[in-house]
N, C-alpha and C positions, 0 to 999 in steps of 0.2 A: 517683434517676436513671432517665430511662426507657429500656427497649431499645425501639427500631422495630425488628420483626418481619420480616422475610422467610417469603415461603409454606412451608411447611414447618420453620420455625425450631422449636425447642422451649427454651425457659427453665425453671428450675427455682422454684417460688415459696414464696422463702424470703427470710424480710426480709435486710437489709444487714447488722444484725448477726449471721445466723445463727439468728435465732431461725426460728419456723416461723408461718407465718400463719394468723390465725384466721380473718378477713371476705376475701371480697373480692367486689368490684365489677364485672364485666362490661359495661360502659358500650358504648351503639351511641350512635351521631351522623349526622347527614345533613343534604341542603339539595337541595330541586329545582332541576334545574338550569335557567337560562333556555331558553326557546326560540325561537330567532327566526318573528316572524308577519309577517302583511300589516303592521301598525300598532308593528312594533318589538317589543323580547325580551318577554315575559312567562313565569311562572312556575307551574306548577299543582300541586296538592296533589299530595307521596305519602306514602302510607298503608306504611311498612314498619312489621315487627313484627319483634321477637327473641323467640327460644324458646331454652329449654335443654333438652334431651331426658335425662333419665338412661339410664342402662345398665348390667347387671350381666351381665357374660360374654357381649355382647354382644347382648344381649336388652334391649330398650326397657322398662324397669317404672314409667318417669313422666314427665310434660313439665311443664314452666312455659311458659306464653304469656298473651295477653293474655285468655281465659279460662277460665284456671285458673291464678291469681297467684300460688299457694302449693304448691309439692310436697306428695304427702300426710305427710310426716315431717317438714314444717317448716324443713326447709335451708336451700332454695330462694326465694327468693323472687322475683318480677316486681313493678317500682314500679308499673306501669301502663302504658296505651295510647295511645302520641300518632299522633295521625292526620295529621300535617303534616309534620313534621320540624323540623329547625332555625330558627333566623332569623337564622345566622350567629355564634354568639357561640362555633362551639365546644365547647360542653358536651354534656353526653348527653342525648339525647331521649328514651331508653327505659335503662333498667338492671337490672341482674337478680344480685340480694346472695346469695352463697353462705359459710353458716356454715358450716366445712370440718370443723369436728370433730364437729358432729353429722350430716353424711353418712352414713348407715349405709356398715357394713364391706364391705356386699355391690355395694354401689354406685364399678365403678370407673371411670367415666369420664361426662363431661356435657360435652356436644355443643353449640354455641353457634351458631343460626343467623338468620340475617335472610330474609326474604322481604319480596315487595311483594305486601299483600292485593290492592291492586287492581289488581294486574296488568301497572303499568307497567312499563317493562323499567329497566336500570342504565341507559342511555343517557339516560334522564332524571333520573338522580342523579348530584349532586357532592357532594361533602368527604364522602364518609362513612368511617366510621372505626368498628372495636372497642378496645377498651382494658381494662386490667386494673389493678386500683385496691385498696389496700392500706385497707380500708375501717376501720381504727382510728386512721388517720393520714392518711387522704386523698391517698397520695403513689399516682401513676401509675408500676405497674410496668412495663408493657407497652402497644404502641399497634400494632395492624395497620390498615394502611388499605387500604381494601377499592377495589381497583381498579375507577371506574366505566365505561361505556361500551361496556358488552357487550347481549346480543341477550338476556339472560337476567334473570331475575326473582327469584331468589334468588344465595345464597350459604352454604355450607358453610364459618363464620366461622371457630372452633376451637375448640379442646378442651382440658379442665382433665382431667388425669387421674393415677392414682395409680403412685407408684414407689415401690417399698418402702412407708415408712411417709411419707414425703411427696409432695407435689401437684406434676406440671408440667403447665405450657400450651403447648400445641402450634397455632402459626399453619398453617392451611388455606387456606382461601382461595379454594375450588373452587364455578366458577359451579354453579349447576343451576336445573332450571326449578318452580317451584309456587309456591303463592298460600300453603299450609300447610306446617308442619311435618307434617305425615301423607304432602303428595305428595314433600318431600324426604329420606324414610327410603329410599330406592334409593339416593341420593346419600352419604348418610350410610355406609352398611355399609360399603365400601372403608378411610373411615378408622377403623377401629377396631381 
């Protein structure tokens, strides 16, 4: 069953039976939104990307993004780069697989954000969406949808982070402005 998120929601991510999870999924989604022209709507490329930033005691010690697909410890990883976004089906355009037990210990909290490399703003995106995916079973735990039609060009998506000896995901949801995860670490420090 999945929860829809609210900004600031936090879930605990721990399967149904109680067990505790090993994978999961970070899945982003999108679709340019049309735009009305002289000659009727049409649609143009955007280019967003996800990153997960790690952190230990609130110190940046690594990123995943579209170039640098792999943390250096292997956790982490990014599938790859789409430059387009959706074509409406739904699914995830970009994803970003976290093996939660090989996390190092010092590592507590990874930061999930979107940005548009090129710069367009959210006012040109529809349906996009994060979600969190039970990656040994494929079951959707979680689904934030990332409110579009702001003047802004990223988003401060949310954050998996540790509680005790297990993980919760905590919905964000806070606009901010850059093309990078490097220009959105201002945006970032508040929630941590």
């Amino acid at each position: 069953m999945t929860v829809n998120m609210t900004k600031g929601q936090a879930i605990s991510l721990q399967k149904s039976d109680g067990g505790t999870l090993t994978a999961v999924r970070m899945g982003l989604g999108w679709q340019a939104a049309p735009r009305r022209g002289l000659f009727g709507s049409r649609t143009r490329e955007i280019d967003l990307d996800a990153s997960a930033v790690l952190f230990a005691d609130k110190q940046p010690v690594d990123v995943v993004f579209f170039r640098h697909l792999t943390s250096d410890d292997g956790s982490v990883k990014h599938t790859g780069d789409n430059l387009v976004g959706g074509a409406g089906s739904g699914g995830d355009d970009e994803a970003i697989l976290v093996d939660l037990p090989r996390v190092p210990v010092h590592i507590d909290q990874i930061v999930f954000t979107v940005n548009s490399f090129t710069g367009q703003t959210f006012q040109e995106v529809q349906n996009a969406f994060c979600r969190i995916v039970d990656e040994t079973n494929g079951q959707e735990l979680a689904r934030y949808t990332l409110d579009g039609g702001g003047q802004y060009t990223a988003q401060i998506m949310a954050k998996v982070h540790r509680s005790g000896n297990a993980w919760k995901m905590t919905a964000i949801g806070t606009p901010a402005n850059g093309r990078t995860f490097q220009d959105l670490m201002p945006a970032i420090l508040p929630h941590l």
